[in-house]
N, CA, C and O atoms as a GROMACS GRO file, in nm:
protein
  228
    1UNK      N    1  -3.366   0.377   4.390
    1UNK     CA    2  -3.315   0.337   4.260
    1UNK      C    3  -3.164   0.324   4.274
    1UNK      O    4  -3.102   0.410   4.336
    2UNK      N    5  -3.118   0.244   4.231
    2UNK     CA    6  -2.978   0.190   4.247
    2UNK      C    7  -2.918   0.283   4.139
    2UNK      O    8  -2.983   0.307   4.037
    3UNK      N    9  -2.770   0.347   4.164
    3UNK     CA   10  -2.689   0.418   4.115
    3UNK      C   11  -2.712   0.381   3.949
    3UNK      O   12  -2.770   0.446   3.862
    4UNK      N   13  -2.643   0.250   3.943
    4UNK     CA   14  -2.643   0.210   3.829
    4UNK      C   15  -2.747   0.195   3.732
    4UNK      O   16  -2.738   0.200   3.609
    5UNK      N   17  -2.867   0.172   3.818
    5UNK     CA   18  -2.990   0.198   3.699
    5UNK      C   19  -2.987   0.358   3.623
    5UNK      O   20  -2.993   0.372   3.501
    6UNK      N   21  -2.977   0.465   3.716
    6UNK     CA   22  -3.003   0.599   3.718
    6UNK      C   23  -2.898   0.591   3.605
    6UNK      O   24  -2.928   0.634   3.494
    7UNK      N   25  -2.806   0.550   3.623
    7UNK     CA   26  -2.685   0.562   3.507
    7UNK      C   27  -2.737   0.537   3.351
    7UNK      O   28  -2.745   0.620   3.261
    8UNK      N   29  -2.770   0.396   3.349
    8UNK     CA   30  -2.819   0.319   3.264
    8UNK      C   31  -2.929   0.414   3.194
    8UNK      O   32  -2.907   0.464   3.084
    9UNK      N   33  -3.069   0.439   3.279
    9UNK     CA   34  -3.180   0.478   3.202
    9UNK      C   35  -3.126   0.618   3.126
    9UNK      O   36  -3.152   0.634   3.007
   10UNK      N   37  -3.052   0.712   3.197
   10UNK     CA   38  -2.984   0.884   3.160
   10UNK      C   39  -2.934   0.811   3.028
   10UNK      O   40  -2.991   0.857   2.929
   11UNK      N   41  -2.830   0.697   2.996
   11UNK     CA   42  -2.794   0.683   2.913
   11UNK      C   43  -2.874   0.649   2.814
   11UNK      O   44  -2.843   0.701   2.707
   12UNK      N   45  -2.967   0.579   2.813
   12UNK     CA   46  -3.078   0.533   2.724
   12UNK      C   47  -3.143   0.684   2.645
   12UNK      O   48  -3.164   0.709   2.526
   13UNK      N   49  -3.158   0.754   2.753
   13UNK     CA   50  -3.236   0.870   2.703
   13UNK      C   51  -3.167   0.939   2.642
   13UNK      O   52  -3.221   0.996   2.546
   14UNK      N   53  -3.006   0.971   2.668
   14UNK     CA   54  -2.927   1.070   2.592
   14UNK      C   55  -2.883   1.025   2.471
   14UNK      O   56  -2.836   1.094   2.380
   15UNK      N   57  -2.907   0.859   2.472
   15UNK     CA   58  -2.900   0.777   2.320
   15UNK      C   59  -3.024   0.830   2.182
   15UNK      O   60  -3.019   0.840   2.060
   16UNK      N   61  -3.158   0.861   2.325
   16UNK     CA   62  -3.236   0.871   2.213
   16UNK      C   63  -3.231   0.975   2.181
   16UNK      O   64  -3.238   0.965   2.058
   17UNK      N   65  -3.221   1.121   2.215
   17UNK     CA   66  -3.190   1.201   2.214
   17UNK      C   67  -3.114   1.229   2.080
   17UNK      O   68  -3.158   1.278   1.976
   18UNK      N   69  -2.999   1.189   2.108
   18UNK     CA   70  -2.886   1.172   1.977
   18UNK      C   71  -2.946   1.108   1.876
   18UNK      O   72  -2.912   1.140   1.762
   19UNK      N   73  -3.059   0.992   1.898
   19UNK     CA   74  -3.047   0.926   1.766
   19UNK      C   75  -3.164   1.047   1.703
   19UNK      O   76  -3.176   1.055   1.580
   20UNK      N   77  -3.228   1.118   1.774
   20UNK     CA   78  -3.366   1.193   1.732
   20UNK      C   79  -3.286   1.303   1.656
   20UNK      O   80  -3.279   1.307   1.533
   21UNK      N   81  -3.239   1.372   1.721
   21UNK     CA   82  -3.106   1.473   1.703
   21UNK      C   83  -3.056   1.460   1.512
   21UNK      O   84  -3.062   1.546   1.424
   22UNK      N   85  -3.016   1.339   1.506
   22UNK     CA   86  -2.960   1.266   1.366
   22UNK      C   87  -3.112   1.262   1.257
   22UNK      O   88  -3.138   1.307   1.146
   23UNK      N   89  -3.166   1.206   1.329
   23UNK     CA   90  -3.303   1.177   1.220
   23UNK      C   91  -3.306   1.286   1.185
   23UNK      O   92  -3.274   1.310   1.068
   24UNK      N   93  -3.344   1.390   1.270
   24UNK     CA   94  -3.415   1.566   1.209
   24UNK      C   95  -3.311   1.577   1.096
   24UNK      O   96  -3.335   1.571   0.975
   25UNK      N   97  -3.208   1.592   1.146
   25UNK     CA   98  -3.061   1.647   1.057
   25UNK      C   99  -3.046   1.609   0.955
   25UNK      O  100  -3.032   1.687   0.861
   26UNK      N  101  -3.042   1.433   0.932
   26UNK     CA  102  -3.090   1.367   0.805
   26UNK      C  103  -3.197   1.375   0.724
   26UNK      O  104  -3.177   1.350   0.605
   27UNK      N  105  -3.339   1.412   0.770
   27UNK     CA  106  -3.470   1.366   0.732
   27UNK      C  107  -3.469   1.216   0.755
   27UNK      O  108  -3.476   1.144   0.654
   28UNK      N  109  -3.464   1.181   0.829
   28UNK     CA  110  -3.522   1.053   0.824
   28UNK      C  111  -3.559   1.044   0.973
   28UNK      O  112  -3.514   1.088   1.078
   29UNK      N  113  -3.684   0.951   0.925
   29UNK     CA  114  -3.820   1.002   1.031
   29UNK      C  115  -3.840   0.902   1.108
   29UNK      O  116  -3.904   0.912   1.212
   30UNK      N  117  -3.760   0.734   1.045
   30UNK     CA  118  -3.718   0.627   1.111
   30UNK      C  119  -3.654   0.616   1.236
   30UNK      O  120  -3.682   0.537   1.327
   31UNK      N  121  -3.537   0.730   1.230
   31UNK     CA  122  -3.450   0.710   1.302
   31UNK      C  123  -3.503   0.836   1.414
   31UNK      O  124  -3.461   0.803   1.525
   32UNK      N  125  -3.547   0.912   1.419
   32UNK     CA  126  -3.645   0.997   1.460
   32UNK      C  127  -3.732   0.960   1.557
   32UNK      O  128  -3.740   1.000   1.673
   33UNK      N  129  -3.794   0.882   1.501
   33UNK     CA  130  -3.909   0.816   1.574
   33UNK      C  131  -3.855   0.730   1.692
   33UNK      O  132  -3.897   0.734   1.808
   34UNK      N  133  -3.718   0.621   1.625
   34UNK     CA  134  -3.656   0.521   1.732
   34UNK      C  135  -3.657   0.622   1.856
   34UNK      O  136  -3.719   0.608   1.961
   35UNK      N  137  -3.578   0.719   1.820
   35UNK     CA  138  -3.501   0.818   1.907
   35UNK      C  139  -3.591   0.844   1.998
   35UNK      O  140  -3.578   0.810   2.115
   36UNK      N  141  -3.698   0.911   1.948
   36UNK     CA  142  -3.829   0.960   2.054
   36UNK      C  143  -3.856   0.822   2.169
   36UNK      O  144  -3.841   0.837   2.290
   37UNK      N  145  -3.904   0.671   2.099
   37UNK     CA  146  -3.933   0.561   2.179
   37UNK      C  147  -3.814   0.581   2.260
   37UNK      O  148  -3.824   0.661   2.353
   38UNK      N  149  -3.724   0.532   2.246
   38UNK     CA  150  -3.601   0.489   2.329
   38UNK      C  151  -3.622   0.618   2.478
   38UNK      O  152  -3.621   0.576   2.593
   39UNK      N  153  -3.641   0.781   2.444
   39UNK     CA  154  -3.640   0.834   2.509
   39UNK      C  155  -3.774   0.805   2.633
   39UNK      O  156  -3.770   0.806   2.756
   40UNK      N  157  -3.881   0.782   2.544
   40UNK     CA  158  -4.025   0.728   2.609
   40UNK      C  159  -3.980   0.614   2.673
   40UNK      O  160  -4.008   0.591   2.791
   41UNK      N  161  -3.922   0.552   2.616
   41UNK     CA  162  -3.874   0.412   2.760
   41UNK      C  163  -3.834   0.432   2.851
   41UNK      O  164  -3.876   0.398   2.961
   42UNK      N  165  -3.670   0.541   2.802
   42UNK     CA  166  -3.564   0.536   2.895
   42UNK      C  167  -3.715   0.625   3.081
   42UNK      O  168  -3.691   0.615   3.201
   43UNK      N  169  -3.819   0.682   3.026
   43UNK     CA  170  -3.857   0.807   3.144
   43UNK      C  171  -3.964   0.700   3.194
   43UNK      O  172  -4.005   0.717   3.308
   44UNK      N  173  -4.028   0.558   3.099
   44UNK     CA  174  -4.126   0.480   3.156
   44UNK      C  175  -4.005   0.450   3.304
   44UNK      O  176  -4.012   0.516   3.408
   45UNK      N  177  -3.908   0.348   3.282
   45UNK     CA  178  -3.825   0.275   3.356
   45UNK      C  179  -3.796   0.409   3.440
   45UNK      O  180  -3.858   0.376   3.541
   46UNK      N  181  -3.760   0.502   3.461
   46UNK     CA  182  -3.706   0.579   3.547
   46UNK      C  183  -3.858   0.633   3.690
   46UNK      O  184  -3.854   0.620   3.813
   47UNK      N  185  -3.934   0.671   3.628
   47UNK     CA  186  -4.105   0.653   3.703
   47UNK      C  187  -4.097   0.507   3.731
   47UNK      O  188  -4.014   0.511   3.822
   48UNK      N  189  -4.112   0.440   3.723
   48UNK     CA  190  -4.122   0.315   3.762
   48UNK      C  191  -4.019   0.270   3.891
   48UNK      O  192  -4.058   0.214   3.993
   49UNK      N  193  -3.880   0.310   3.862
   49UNK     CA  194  -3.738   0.305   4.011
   49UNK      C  195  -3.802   0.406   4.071
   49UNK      O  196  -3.809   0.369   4.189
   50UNK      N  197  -3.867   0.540   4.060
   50UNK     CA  198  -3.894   0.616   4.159
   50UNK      C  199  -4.028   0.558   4.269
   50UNK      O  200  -4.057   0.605   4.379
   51UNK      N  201  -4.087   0.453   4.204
   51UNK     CA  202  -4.196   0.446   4.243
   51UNK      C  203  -4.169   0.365   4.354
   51UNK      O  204  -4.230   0.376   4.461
   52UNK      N  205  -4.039   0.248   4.321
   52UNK     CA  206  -4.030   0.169   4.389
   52UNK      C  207  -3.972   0.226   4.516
   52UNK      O  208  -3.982   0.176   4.628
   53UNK      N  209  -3.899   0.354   4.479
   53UNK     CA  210  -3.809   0.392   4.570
   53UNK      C  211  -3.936   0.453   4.697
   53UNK      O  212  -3.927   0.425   4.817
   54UNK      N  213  -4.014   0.514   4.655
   54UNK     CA  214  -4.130   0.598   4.730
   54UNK      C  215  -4.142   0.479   4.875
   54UNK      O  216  -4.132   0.503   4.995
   55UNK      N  217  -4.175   0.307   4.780
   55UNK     CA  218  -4.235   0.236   4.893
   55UNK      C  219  -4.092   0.178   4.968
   55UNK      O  220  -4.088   0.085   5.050
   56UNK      N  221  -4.001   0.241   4.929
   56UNK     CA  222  -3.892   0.179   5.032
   56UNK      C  223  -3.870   0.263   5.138
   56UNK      O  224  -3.801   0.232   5.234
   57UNK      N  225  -3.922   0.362   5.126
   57UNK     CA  226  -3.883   0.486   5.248
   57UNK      C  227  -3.998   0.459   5.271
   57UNK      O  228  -4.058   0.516   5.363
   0.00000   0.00000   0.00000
């Protein structure tokens, strides 16, 4: 996995994180929910660079 992805996806996840973080704090279950997906993406894409990485070694 290239530096910069690893960068990228951590950031995705610490976005959702924060945005989940806000929803609870607010009640709002919108922004909550984004937060959770975004985090569920940011760990799909990160399994996915590891996988690739497995068949490069």
């Amino acid at each position: 996995m290239a530096f910069d992805d690893k960068v990228d996806n951590k950031a995705e996840e610490l976005g959702g994180k924060a945005k989940e973080g806000v929803g609870k704090a607010t009640d709002d279950k919108d922004l909550e929910a984004e937060g959770k997906a975004d985090q569920g993406s940011s760990k799909l894409k990160q399994a996915g660079e590891n996988i690739k990485d497995a068949f490069k070694s």
